[in-house]
C-alpha positions in Angstrom: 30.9 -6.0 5.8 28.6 -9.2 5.1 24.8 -8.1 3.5 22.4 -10.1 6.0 19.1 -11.0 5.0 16.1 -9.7 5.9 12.6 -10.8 7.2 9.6 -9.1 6.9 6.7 -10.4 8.3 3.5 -9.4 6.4 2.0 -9.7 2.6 0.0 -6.7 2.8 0.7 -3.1 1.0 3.7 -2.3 3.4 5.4 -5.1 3.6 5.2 -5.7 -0.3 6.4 -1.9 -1.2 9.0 -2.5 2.0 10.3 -6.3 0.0 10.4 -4.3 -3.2 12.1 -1.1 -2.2 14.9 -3.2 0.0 15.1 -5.3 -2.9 16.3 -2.3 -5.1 19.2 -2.0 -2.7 20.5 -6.2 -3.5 19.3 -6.9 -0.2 17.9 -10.7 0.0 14.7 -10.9 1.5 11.9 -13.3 2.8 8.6 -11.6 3.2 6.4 -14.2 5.5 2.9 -13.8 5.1 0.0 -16.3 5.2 -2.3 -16.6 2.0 -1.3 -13.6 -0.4 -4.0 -14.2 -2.7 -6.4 -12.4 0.1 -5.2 -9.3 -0.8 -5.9 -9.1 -4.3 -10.0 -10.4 -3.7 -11.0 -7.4 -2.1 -12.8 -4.3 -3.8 -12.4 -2.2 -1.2 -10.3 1.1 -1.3 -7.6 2.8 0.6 -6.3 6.7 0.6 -3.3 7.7 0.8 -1.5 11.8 1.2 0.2 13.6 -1.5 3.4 13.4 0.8 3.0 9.1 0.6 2.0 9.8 -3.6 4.7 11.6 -4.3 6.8 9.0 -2.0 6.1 5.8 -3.8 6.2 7.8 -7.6 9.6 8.4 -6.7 10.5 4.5 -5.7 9.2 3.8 -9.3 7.8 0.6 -8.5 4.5 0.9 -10.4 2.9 2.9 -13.1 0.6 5.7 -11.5 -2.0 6.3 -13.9 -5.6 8.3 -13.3 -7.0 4.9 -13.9 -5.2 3.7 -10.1 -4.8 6.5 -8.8 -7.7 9.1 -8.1 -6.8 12.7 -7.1 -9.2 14.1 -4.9 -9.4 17.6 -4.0 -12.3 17.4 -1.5 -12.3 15.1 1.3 -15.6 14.7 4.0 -16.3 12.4 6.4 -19.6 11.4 8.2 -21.2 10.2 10.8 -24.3 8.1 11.2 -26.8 9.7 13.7 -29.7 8.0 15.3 -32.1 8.8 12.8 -30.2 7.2 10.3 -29.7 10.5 9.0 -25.6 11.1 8.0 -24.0 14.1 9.8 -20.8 15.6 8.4 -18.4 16.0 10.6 -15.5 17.2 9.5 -14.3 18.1 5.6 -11.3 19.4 4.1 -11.1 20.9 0.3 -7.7 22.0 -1.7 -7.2 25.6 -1.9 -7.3 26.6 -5.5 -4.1 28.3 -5.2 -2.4 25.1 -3.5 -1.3 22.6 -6.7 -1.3 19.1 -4.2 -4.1 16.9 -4.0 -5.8 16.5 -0.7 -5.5 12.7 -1.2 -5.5 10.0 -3.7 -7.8 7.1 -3.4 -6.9 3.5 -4.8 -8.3 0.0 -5.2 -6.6 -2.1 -3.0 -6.2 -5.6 -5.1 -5.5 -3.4 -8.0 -1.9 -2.2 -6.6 -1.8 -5.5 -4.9 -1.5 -8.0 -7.6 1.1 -5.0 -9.7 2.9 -5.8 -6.4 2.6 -9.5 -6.0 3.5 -10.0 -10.0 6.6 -7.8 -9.5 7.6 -9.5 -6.2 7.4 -12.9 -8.2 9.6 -11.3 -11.1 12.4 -11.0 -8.1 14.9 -13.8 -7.6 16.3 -11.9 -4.4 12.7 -11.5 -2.9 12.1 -15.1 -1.7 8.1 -15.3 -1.1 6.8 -17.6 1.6 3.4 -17.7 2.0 0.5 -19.7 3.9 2.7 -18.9 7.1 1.3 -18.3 10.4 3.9 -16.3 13.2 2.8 -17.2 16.7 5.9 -16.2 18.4 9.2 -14.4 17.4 12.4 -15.6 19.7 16.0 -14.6 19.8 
């Protein structure tokens, strides 16, 4: 049976950790998206479960230190009321018996550029950028 190649359409965190795992499998890849670079200029953070940690340590595609990767064992979120007074809402801590985080928290362009620099590294990922997809036809 003939390997095809594969598209994926989108630079951001899934469709870099989607290039890299398929590339594991010597599966040739374009990964369409428009300007990269965007993804590695933002300070803002994402969380992710202990199911989706222990997922990508396994695909061994980056270096999980503390210093990435914060474990948090209490998680709260809030609402803003009208008196500009926040009002928690709901809230979720880690039994101390239970040895899994509740989530991890992580810097977005930090993981990003690891993911970008090892995409580059990849002569079967072929990295197309500064595309825009209007339409997708047979």
């Amino acid at each position: 049976m003939e390997k095809q190649k594969i598209c994926i359409v989108g630079g951001g965190l899934t469709g870099l950790i989607t290039a890299i795992t398929l590339s594991k499998l010597n599966l040739k890849i374009d990964l369409i998206t428009g300007n990269i670079n965007q993804y590695t200029k933002s300070n803002r953070t994402i969380a992710i479960s202990q199911n989706n940690y222990d997922f990508l340590k396994k695909l061994k595609i980056f270096k999980f230190s503390k210093k990435e990767f914060w474990p948090c064992s209490k998680m709260k979120l809030y609402t803003e009321a009208k008196k500009k007074e926040f009002t928690e809402i709901f809230g979720l801590n880690r039994d101390k018996k239970q040895k899994k985080q509740i989530l991890y928290m992580m810097e977005n362009s930090i993981i990003a550029k690891y993911l970008i620099r090892n995409i580059k590294k990849k002569n079967i990922i072929s990295l197309k950028t500064h595309k825009k997809i209007s339409e997708i036809a047979p």
